[in-house]
C-alpha positions as CSV (number, residue, x, y, z in Angstrom):
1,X,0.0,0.0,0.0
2,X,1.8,3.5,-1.0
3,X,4.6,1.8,-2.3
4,X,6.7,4.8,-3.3
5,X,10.9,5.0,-4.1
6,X,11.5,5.7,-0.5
7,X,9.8,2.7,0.9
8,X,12.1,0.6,-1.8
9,X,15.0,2.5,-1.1
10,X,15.0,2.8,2.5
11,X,13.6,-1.0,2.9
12,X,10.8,0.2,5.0
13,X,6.8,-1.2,4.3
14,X,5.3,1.9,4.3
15,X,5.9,5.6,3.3
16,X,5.9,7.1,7.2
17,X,9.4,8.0,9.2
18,X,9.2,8.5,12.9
19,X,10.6,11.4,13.6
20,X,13.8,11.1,15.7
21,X,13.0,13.0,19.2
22,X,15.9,13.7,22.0
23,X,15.7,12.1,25.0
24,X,13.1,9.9,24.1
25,X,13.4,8.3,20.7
26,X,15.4,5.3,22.2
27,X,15.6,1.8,21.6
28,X,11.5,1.1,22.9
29,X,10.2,3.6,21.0
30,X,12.1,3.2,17.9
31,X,11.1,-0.5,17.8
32,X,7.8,0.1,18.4
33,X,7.7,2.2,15.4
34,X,10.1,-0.2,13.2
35,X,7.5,-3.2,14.3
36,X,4.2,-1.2,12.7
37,X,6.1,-0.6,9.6
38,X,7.6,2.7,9.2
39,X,11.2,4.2,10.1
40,X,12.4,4.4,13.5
41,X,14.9,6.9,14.4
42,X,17.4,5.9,17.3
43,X,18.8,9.5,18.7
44,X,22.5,9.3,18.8
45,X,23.1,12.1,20.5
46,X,21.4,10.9,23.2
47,X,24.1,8.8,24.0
48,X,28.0,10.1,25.8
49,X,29.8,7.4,24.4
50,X,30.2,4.7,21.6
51,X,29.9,2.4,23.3
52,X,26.3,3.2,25.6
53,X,25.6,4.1,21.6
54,X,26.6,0.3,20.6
55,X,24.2,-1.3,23.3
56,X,21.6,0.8,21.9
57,X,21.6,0.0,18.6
58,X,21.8,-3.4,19.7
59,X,19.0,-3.3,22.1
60,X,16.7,-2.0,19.5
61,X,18.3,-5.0,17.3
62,X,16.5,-7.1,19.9
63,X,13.4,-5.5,20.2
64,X,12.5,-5.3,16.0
65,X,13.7,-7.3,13.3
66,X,12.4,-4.7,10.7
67,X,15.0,-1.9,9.2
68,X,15.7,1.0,11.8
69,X,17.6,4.2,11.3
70,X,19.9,6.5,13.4
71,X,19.8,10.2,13.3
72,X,23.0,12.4,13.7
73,X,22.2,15.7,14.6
74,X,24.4,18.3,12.8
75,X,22.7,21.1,15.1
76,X,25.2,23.7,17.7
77,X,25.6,21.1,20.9
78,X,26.6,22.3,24.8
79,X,28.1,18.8,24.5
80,X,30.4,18.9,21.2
81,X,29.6,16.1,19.5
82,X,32.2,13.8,17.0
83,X,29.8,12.2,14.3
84,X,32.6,10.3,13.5
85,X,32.5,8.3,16.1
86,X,29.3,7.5,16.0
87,X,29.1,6.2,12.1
88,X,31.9,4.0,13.4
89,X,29.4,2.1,15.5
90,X,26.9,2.4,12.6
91,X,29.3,0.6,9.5
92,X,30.3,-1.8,12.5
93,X,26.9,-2.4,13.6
94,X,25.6,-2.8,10.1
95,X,22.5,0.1,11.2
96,X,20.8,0.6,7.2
97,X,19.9,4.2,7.4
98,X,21.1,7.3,8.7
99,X,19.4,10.6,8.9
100,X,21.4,14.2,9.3
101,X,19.6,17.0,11.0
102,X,20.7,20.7,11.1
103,X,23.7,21.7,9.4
104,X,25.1,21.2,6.1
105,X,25.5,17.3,5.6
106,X,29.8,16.9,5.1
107,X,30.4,15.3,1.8
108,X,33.1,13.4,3.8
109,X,30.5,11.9,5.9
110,X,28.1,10.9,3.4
111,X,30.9,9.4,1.8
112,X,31.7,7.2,4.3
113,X,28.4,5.8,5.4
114,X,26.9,5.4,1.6
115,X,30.3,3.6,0.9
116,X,29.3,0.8,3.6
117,X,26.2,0.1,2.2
118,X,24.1,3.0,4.5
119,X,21.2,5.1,2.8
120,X,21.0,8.8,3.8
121,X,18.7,11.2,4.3
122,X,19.1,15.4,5.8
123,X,15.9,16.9,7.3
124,X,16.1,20.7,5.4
125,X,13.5,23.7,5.9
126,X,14.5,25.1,2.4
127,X,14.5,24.1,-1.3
128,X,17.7,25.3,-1.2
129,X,18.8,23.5,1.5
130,X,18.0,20.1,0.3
131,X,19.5,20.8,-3.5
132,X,22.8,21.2,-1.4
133,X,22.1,17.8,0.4
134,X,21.2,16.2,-2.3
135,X,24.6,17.1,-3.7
136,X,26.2,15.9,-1.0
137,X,25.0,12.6,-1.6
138,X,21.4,12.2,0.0
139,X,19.2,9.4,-0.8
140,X,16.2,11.2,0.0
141,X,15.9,14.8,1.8
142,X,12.9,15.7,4.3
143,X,10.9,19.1,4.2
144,X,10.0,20.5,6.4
145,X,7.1,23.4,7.4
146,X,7.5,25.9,9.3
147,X,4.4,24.6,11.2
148,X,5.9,21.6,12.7
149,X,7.4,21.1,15.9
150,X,11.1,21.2,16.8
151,X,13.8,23.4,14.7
152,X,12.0,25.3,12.1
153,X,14.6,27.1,10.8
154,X,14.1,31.1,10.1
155,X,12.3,31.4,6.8
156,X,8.7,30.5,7.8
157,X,8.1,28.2,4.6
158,X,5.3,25.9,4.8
159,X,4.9,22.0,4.0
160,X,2.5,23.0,1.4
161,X,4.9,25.5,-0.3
162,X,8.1,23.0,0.2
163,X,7.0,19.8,-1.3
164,X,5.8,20.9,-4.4
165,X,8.6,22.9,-5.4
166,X,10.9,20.4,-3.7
167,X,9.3,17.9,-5.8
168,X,9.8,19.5,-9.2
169,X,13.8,20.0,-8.3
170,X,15.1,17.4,-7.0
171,X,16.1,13.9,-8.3
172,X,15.5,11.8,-5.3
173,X,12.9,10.8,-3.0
174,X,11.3,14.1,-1.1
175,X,9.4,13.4,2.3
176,X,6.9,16.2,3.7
177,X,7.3,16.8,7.8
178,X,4.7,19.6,9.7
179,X,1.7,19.5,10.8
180,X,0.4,15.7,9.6
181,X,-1.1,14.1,12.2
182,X,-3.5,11.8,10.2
183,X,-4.4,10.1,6.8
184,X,-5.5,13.5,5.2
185,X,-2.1,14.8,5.9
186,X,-0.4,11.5,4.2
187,X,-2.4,11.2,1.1
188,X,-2.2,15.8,1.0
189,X,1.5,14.9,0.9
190,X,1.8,12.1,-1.9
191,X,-0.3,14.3,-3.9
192,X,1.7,17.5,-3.4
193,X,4.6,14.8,-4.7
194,X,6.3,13.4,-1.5
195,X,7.2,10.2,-1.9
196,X,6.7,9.6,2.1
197,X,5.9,11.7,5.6
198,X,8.2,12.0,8.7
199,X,5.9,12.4,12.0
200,X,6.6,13.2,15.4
201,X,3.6,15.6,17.4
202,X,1.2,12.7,17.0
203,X,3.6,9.8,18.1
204,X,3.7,11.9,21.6
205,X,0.6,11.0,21.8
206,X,1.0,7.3,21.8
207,X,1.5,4.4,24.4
208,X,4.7,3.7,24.2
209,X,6.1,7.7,24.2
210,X,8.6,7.9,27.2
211,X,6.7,11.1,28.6
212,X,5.0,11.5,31.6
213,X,1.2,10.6,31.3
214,X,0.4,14.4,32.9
215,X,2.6,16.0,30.0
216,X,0.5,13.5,27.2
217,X,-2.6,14.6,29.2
218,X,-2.0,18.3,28.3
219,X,-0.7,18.1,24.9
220,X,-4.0,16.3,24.4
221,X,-5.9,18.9,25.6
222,X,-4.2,21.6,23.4
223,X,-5.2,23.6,20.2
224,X,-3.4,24.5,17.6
225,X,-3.5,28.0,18.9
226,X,-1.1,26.5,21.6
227,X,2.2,26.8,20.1
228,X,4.9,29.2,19.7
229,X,8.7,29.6,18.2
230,X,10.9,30.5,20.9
231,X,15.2,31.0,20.3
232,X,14.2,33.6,17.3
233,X,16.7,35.5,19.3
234,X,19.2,32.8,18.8
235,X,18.7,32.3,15.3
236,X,17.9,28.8,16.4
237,X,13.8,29.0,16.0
238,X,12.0,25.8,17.8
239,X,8.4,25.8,17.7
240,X,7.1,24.3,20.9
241,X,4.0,23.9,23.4
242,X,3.1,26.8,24.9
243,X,3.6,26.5,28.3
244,X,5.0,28.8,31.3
245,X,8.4,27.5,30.2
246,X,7.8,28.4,26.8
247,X,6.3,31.7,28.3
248,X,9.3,32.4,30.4
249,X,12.1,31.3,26.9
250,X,10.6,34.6,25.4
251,X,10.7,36.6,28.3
252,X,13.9,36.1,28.6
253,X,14.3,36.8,25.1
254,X,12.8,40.0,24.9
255,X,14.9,41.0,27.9
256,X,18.1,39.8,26.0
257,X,19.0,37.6,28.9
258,X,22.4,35.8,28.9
259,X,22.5,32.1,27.2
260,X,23.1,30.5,30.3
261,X,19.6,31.6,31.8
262,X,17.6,30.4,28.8
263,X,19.6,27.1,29.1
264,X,18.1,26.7,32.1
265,X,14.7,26.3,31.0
266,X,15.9,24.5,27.1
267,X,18.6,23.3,28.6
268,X,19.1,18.9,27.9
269,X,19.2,18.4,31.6
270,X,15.9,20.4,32.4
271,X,14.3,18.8,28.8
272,X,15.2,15.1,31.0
273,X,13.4,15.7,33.9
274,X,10.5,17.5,32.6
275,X,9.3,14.2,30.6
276,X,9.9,12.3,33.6
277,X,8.0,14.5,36.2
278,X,4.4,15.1,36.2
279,X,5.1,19.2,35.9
280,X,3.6,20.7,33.2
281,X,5.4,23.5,32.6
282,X,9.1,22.3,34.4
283,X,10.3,22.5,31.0
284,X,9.6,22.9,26.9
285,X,8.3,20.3,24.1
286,X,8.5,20.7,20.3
287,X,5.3,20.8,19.2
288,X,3.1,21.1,15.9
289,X,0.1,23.3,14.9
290,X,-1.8,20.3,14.2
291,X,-1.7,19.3,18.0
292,X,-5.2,20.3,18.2
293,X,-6.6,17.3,15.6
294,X,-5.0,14.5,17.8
295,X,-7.8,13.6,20.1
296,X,-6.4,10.3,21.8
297,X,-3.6,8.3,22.7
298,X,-3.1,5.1,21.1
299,X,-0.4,2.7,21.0
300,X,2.2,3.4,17.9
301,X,0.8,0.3,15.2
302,X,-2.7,1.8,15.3
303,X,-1.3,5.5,15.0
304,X,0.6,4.5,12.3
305,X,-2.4,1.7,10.7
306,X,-5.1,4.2,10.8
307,X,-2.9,6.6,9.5
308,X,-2.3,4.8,6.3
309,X,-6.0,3.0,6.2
310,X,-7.6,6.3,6.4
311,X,-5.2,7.5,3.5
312,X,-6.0,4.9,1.6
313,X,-10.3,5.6,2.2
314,X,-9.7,8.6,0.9
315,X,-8.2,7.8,-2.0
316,X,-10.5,5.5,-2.7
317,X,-13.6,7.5,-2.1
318,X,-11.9,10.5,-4.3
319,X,-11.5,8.1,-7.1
320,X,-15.1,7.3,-6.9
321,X,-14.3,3.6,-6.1
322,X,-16.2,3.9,-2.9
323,X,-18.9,6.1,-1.3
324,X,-17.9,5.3,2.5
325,X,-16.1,8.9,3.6
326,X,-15.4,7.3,6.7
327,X,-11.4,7.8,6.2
328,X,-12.0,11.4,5.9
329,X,-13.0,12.3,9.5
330,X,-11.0,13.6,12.0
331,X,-8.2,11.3,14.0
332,X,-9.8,10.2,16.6
């Protein structure tokens, strides 16, 4: 179903990557979303060394015996980080698919991972940024809208502006990430020529999300009035839940406050305990505009089932093979 050049490139059964979340897209989660068909995303950075890195890779081994990926974020780190290092444990560990995040993918890098077998993939919030990716030697490049949640770069582009024109430039596979939640966004996507979706608001929402049930509890409860960009000031724009946390990162903002302050509330240490705790506002969450259409939480095969079902009723109903409209409704 959707069969598309990324799912045979990437080896995955359908067109939907999970997108890779700090501090909590480990080996569980990953799995979980490997195991209902899509592309998990281990977070490397969430790990010190190569070799708490190794165990994790090897732990979700153990959990899913469907293909998994591992980011490497590219973005400024408190805690320098040698990718290096890292793609060591990937070529060694024979991991099938690695996705860069925030800076300009290195050549040199690319070169090294495609040249043990690994498919790649950059996350980009420009045309122009992906054309330089794709250069560098990506299998497929993600864009992504300004309304989705995490860095959304400083241009304010939409999905719905990105995919097209991405689609009409590039050679490879383009995937659309921000602001789809359900089967509408999916299908909205493959027609505005993405060739798959990356989603990560409405896996917070799921079972198996390491966050505390308080924090899923309010997300669930939000609109899509409820989010803002905060670290405009930083030229590092995040769009997140708006919280007091959030309310305080722009405070702080407006005041010019020194980057140690603001790390206090961002910060990865503050980020760690605020999933863990039942506070609400003890720290901040990337979140998307299309919070307000997720109205349960589910474990991560239905999310992702339902997704691609409803997708599919759509299509069919559109085409005129089928009267039911059923897939179009809400998510639910």
């Amino acid at each position: 179903m959707f069969r598309t050049r990324f799912t045979d490139t990437f080896g995955v059964e359908l067109p939907v990557v999970g997108g890779c979340m700090m501090h909590l897209s480990g080996p569980e989660f990953v799995a979980a979303i490997a195991n209902a068909g899509a592309l998990g995303l281990l977070a490397s950075a969430m790990y010190p060394s190569q070799d708490a890195f190794r165990q994790a890779v090897r732990r979700t081994r153990e959990l899913t015996d469907r293909p998994f990926g591992v980011n490497l974020s590219l973005h400024p780190a408190i805690r320098p980080i040698d990718n290096d290092l890292y793609a060591t444990v990937i070529l060694e560990e024979g991991v099938p698919v690695v996705e860069t995040s925030g800076h300009r993918p290195p050549p040199e890098l690319f070169a090294r991972l495609k040249a043990g077998g690994v498919k790649v993939m950059h996350k980009c919030v420009s045309v122009r940024h992906a054309l330089n990716a794709q250069a560098a030697g990506a299998d497929a490049v993600t864009l992504f809208g300004s309304e989705g949640g995490g860095h959304i770069g400083e241009l304010g582009l939409t999905t719905l502006v990105l995919v097209p024109r991405a689609a009409d430039l590039l050679d490879v596979p383009v995937l659309a990430a921000g602001g789809i939640v359900d089967g509408r966004g999916l299908l909205a996507a493959l027609a505005l020529g993405a060739e798959g979706v990356v989603i990560g608001t409405r896996l917070l929402l799921t079972t198996e999300c390491p966050i505390h049930p308080n924090l899923k509890q309010a997300l669930l409860a939000a609109a899509e009035t409820d989010t803002v960009p905060i670290l405009t000031t930083l030229n590092n724009a995040m769009r997140v839940w708006r919280n007091e946390a959030a309310q305080r990162v722009l405070e702080l903002e407006q005041r010019r406050a020194e980057l140690w302050e603001i790390l206090e509330v961002v910060g990865g240490k503050t980020t760690r305990r605020f999933y863990e705790s039942g506070d609400v506002n003890g720290g901040v969450v990337a979140c998307s505009q299309a919070i307000g259409a997720i109205g349960d939480i589910r474990p991560v095969a239905e999310v992702i089932g339902d997704m691609v079902r409803q997708a599919a009723a759509i299509l069919r109903a559109l085409s005129g093979g089928s009267s039911d409209r059923q897939g179009a409704q809400p998510a639910t």
